[in-house]
Kinemage of the C-alpha trace (Angstrom):
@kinemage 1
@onewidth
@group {chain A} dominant
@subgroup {mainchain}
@vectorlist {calphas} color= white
{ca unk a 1} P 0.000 0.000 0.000
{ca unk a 2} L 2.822 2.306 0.466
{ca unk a 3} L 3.408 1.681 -3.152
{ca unk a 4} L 0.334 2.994 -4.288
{ca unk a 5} L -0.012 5.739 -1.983
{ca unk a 6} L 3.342 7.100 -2.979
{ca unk a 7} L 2.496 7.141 -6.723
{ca unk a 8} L -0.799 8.690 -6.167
{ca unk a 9} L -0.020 10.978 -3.397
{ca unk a 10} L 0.354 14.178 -5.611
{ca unk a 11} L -3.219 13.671 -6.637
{ca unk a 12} L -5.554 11.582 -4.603
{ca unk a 13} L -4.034 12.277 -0.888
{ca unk a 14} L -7.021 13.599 0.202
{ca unk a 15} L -6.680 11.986 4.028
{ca unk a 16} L -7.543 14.587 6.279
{ca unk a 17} L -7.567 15.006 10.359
{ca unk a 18} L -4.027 14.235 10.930
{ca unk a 19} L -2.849 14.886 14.560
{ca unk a 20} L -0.881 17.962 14.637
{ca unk a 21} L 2.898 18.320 15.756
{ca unk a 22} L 3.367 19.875 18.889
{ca unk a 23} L 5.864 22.081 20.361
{ca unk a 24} L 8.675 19.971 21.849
{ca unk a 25} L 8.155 19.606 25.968
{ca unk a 26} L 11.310 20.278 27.206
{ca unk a 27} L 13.323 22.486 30.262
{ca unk a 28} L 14.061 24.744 26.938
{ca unk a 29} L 11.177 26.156 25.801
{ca unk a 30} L 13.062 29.149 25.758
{ca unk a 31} L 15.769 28.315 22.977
{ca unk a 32} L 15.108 28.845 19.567
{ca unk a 33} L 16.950 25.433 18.318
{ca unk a 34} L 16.169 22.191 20.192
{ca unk a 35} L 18.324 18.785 18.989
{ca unk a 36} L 15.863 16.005 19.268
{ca unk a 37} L 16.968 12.821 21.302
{ca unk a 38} L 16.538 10.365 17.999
{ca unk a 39} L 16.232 7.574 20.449
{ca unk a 40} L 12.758 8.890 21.397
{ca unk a 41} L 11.232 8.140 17.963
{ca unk a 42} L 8.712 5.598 18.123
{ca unk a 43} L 6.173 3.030 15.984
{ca unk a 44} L 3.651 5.965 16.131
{ca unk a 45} L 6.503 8.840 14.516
{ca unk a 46} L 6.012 10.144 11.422
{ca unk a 47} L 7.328 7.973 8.614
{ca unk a 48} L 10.615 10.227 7.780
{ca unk a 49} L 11.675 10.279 11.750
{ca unk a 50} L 11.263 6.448 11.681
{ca unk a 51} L 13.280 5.784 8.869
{ca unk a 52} L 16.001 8.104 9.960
{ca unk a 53} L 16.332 7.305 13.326
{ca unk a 54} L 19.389 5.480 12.837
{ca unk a 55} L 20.954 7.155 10.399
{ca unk a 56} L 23.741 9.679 11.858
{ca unk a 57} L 23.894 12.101 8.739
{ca unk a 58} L 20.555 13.137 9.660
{ca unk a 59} L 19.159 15.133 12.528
{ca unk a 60} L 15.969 16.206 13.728
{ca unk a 61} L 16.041 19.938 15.169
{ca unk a 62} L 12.979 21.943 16.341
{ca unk a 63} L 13.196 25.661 15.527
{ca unk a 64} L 11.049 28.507 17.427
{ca unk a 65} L 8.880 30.255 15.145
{ca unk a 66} L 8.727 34.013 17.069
{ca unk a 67} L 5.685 35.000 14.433
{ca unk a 68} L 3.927 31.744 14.425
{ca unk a 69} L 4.449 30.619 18.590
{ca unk a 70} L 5.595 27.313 18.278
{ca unk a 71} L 8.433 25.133 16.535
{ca unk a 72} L 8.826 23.957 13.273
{ca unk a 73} L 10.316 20.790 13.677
{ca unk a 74} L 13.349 20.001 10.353
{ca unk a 75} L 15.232 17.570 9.223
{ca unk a 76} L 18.731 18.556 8.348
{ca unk a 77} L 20.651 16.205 6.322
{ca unk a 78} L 24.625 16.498 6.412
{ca unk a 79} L 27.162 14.299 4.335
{ca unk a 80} L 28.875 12.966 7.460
{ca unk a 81} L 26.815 13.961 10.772
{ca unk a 82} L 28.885 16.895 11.469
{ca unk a 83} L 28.617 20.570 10.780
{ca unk a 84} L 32.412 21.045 10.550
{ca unk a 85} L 33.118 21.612 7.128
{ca unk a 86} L 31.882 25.057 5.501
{ca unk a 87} L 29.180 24.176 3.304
{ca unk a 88} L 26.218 26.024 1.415
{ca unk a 89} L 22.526 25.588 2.977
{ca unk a 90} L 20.221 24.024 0.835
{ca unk a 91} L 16.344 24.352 1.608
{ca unk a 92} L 14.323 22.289 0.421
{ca unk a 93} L 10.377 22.118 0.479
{ca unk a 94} L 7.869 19.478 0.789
{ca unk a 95} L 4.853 19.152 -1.421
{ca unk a 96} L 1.460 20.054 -0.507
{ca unk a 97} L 0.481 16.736 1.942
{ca unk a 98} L 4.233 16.860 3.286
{ca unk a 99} L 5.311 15.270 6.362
{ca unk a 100} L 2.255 15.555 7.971
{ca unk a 101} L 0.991 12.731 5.178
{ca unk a 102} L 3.952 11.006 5.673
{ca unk a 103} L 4.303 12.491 2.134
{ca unk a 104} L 7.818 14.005 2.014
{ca unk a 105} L 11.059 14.587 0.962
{ca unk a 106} L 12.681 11.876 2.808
{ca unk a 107} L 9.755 9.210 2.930
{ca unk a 108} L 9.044 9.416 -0.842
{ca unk a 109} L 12.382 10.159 -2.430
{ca unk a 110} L 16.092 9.410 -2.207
{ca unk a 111} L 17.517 12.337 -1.054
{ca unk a 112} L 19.354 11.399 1.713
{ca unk a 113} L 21.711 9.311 -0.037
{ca unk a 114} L 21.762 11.612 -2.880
{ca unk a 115} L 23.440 14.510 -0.759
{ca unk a 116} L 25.720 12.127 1.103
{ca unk a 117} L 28.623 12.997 -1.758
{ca unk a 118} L 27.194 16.841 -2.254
{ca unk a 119} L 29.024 18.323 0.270
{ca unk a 120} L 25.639 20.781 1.523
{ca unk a 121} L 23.518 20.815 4.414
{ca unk a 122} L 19.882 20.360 3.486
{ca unk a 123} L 17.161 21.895 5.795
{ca unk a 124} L 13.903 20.298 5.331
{ca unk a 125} L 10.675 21.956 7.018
{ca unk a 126} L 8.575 19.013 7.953
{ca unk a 127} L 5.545 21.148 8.556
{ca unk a 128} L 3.137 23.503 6.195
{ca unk a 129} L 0.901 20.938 4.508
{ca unk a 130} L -0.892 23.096 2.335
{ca unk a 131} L 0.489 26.302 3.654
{ca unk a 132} L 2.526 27.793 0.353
{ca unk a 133} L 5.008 28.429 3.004
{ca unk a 134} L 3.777 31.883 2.523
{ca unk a 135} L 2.497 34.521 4.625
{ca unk a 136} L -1.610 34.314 4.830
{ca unk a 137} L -4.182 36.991 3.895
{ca unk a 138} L -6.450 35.557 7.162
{ca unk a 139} L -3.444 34.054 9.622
{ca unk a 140} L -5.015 31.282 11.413
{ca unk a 141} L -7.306 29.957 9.045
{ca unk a 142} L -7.783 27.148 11.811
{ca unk a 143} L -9.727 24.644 9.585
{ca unk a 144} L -10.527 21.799 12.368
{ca unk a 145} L -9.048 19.364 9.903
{ca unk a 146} L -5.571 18.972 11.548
{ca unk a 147} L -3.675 20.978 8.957
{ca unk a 148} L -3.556 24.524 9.147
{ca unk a 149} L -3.857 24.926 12.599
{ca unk a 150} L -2.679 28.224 14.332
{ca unk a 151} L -0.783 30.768 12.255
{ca unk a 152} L 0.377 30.681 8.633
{ca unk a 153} L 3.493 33.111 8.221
{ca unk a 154} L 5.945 30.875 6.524
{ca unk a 155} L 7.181 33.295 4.304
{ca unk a 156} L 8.279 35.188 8.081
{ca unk a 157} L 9.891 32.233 9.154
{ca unk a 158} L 11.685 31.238 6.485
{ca unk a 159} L 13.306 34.393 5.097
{ca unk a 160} L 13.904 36.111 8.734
{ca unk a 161} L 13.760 33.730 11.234
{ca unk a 162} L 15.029 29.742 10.274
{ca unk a 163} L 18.095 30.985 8.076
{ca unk a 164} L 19.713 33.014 11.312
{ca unk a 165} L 19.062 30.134 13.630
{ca unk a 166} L 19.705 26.902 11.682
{ca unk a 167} L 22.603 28.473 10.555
{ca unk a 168} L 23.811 29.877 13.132
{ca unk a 169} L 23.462 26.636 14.587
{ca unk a 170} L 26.220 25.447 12.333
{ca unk a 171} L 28.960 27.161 14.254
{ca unk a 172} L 29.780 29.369 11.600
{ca unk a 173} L 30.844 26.540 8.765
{ca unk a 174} L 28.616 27.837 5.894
{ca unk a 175} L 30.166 29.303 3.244
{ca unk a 176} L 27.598 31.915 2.647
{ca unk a 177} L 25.789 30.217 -0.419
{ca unk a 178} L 21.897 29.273 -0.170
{ca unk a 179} L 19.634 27.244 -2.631
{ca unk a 180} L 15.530 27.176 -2.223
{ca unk a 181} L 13.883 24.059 -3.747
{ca unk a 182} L 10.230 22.971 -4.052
{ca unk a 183} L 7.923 20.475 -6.451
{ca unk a 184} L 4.049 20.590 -6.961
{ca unk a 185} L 3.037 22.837 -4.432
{ca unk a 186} L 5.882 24.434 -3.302
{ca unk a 187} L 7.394 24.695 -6.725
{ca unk a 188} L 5.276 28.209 -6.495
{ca unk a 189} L 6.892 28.562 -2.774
{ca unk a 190} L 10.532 28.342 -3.956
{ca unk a 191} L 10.253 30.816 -6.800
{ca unk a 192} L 8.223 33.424 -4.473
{ca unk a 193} L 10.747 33.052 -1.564
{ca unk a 194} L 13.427 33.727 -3.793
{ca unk a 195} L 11.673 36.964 -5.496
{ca unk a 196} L 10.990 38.125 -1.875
{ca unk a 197} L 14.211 37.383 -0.480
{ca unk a 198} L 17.047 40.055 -0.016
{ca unk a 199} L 18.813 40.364 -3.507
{ca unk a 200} L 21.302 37.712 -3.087
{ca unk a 201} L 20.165 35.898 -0.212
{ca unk a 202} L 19.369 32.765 -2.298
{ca unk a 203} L 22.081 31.993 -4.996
{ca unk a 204} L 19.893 29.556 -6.386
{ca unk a 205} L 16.206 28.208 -7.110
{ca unk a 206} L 14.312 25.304 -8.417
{ca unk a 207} L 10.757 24.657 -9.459
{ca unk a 208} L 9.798 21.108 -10.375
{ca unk a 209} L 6.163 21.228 -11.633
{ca unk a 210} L 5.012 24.491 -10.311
{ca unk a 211} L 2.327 27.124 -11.178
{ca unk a 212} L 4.260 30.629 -10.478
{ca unk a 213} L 1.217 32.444 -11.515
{ca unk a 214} L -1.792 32.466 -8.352
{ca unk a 215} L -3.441 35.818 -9.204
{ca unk a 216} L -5.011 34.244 -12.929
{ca unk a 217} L -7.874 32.255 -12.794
{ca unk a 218} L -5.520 29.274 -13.716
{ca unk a 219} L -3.429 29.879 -10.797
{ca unk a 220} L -6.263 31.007 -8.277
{ca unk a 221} L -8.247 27.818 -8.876
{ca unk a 222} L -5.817 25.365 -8.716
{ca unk a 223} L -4.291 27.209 -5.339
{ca unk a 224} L -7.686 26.713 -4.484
{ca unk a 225} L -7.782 23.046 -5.397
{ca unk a 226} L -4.542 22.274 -3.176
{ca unk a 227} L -5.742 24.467 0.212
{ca unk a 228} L -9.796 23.115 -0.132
{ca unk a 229} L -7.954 19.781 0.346
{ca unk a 230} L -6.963 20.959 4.076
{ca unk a 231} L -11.142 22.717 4.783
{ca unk a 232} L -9.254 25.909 3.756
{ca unk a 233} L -10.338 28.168 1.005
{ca unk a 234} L -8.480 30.394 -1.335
{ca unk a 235} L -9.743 33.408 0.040
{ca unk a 236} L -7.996 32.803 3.853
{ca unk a 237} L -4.774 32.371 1.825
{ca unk a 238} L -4.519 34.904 -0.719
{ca unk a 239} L -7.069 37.043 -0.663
{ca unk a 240} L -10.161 37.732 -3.092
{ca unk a 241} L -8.297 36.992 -6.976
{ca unk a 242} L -6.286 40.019 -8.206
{ca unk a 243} L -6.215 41.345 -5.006
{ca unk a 244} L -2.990 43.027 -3.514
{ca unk a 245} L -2.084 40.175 -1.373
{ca unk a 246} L -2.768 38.108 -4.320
{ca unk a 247} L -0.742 40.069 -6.408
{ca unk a 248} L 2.415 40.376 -3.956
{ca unk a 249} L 2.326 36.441 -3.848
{ca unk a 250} L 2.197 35.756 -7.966
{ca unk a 251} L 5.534 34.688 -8.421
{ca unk a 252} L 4.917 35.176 -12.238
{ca unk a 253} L 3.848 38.855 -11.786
{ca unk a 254} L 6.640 39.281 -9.745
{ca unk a 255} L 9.237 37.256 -11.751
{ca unk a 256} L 12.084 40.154 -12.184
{ca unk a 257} L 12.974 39.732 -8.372
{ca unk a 258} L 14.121 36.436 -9.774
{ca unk a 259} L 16.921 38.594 -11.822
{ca unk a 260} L 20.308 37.332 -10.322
{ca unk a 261} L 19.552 34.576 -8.941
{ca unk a 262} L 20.126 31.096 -10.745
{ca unk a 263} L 17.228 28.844 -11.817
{ca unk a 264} L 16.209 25.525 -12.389
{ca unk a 265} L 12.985 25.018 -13.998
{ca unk a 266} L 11.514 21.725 -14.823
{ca unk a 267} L 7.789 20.116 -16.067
{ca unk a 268} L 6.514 17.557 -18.064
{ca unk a 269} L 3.543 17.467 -20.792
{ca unk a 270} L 0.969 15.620 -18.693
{ca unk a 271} L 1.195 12.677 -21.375
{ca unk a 272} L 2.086 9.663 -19.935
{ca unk a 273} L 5.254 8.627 -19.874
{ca unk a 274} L 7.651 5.495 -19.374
{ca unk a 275} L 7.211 5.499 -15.248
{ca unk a 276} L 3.899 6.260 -15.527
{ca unk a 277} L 3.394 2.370 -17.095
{ca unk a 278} L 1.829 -0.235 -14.992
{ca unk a 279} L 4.749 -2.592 -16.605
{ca unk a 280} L 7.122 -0.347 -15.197
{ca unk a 281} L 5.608 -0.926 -11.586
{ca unk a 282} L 5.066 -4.613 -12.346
{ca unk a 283} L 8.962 -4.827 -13.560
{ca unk a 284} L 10.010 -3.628 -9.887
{ca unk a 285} L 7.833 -6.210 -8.464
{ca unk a 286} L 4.934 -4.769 -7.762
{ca unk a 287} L 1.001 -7.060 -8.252
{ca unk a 288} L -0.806 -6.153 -11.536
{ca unk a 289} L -3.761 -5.108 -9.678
{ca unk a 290} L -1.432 -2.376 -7.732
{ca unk a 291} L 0.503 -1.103 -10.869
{ca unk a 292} L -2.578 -0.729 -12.747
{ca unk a 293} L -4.565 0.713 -10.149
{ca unk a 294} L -1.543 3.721 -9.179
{ca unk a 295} L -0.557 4.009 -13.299
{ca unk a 296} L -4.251 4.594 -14.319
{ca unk a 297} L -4.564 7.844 -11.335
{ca unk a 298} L -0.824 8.750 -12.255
{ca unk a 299} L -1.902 8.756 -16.107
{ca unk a 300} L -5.789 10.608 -15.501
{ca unk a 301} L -5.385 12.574 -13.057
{ca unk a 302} L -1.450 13.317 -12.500
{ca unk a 303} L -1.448 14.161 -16.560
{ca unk a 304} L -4.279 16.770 -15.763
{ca unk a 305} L -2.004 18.066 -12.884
{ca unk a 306} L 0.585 18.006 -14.625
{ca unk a 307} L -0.869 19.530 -17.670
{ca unk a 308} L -2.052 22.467 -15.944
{ca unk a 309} L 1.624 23.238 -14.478
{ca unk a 310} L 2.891 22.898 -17.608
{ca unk a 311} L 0.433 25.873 -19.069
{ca unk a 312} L 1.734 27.777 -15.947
{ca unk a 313} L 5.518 26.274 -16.396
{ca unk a 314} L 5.144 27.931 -20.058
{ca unk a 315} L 3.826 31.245 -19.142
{ca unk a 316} L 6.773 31.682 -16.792
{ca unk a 317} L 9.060 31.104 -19.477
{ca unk a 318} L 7.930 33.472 -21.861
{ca unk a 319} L 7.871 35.833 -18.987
{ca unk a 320} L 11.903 35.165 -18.302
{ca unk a 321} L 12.584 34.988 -21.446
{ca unk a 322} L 11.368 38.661 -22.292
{ca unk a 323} L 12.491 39.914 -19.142
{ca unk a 324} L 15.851 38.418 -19.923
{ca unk a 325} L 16.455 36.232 -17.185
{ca unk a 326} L 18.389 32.715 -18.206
{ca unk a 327} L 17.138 29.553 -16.562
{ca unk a 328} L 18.106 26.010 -16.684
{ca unk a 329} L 14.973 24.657 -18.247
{ca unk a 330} L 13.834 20.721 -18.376
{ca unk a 331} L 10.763 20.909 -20.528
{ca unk a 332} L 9.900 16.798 -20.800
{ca unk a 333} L 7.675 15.978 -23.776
{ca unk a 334} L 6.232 13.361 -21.345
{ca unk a 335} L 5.267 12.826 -17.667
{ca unk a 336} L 2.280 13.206 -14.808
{ca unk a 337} L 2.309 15.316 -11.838
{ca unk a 338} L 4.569 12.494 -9.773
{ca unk a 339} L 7.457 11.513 -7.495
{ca unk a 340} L 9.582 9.956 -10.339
{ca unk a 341} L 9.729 12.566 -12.233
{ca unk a 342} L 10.670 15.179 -9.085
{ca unk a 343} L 13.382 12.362 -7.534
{ca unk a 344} L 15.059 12.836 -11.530
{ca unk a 345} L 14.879 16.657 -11.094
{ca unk a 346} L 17.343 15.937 -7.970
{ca unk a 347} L 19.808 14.808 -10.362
{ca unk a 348} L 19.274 17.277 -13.353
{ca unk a 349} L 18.941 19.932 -11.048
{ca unk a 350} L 22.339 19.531 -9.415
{ca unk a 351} L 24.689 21.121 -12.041
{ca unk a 352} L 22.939 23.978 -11.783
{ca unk a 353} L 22.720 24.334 -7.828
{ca unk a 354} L 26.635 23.199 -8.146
{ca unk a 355} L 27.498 25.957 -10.279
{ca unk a 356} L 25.485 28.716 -8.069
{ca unk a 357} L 26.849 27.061 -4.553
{ca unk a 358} L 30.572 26.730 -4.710
């Protein structure tokens, strides 16, 4: 079942009422950056604590939100469990169910093991299902559905509060470089933090099947489509369509703060493609009845997904491209809205963060 849930995650994880996290109870409440005791993880953990528990390159930290009173808990991956090399920080975003659906970074993708030879420090938040990570028209939306509880100022906590503390936290071994990374959701979160950002706060960016635009109809809806998911609506988030708040978080409207920093932009066609096969699950070992159950809501509904991004994906570059703005761009003439596709975009994405990092 994890199988199919992972494949049709990006689409169908409509699960709601999950418990939310807490703020760590601890003699500390006062410091801004707890270390979790690994040893306390549990059966009843989310997925990505479980399956790093043991692994020392990995740590989970809590970090004090000032603006949104409580912590955010992370994961930070490091190449060897130590934060004694200078290294560039390297956020990266989960997609719209994130950790809290056990839908994540490190549950659904190899990323651990991918960074263990990239010589970066990778800060994952492993809250904000649903949020944008940006800051919300109405604060504390507060939908009774276990997501979206309390307030919703990521873009706050991410641009002037986790940066100073996580890597601070670091004893000084950065070497001054930052990335921002996102898929699906917070494809559109990685592009806005970066436009909002102090000019050369983040070095680099990457979008893997995004929508920049939110203030079209295109955008609006389909924002709409991701928050109604959580018993939010559009309106808590952004504000009514076109309006300023809307505007000021339409990463395609406000695509020339994007000028100078370097980007990675990636989607696919919506038409299926090679992993989106039921013969491709069934090659890995997986029952007919699975593969052709997960390919057929990969192939409907991920190519929809994935179709609409691309519209979006396409409007942004015509937008760079007459503002004059160079991006790395992976257009694929194939693919749904799906993990497969956004574990490649690790690898084709790296020469690109490489280049802006070191």
């Amino acid at each position: 079942m994890k199988f199919l849930r992972k494949i049709a995650a990006p689409v169908a994880a409509l699960a709601l009422g999950a418990s939310l996290l807490t703020a760590p109870v601890s003699d500390a409440q006062d410091r801004n950056l707890i270390v979790r005791d690994k040893d306390e993880v549990t059966e009843d953990s989310r997925e990505w604590r479980q399956e790093t528990w043991d692994d020392d390159r990995v740590f989970h930290i809590d970090v004090k939100s000032d603006a949104m009173e409580r912590y955010i808990p992370l994961a930070v991956i490091t190449p060897d469990g130590t934060f004694n090399e200078e290294r560039p920080t390297l956020y990266m975003l989960n997609g719209a169910g994130g950790a809290e659906q056990d839908l994540d970074w490190i549950t659904s993708a190899p990323i651990v093991d991918f960074y263990s030879d990239k010589d970066v420090n990778v800060v994952i938040p492993m809250e904000g299902a649903f949020s944008y990570y940006i800051n919300w028209a109405e604060q504390s939306p507060n939908t009774g559905t276990g997501y979206l509880e309390g307030k919703q100022l990521w873009e706050t906590f991410l641009l002037h509060e986790l940066p100073g503390i996580i890597e601070n936290h670091t004893n000084g071994h950065t070497n001054g470089k930052r990335g921002i990374a996102g898929y699906s959701m917070s494809a559109t979160s990685s592009l806005l933090l970066a436009e909002k950002a102090p000019t050369g706060f983040f070095d680099v960016a990457g979008s893997f099947s995004g929508c920049a635009e939110t203030a079209s109809p295109l955008g609006y809806i389909s924002a709409g489509m991701t928050v109604e998911r959580a018993g939010a609506k559009t309106e808590q988030m952004f504000g009514p369509m076109g309006s300023p708040h809307n505007v000021a978080n339409d990463a395609l409207i406000n695509a020339e703060g994007l000028r100078g920093t370097q980007l990675y932009i990636s989607n696919a066609s919506g038409l299926a493609g090679e992993w989106d096969m039921p013969g491709f699950y069934v090659d890995q070992g997986v029952d007919q009845q699975t593969a052709s159950t997960g390919a057929g809501t990969l192939i409907v509904e991920g190519g929809v997904i994935e179709a609409a991004t691309n519209v979006c994906t396409h409007n942004l570059k015509a937008k760079l491209d007459n503002l004059g703005i160079p991006a790395d761009w992976n257009l694929r003439p194939t693919g749904t809205h799906s993990w497969n596709y956004w574990i490649d975009d690790l690898e084709k994405s790296w020469p690109t963060f490489e280049r802006a990092l070191y």
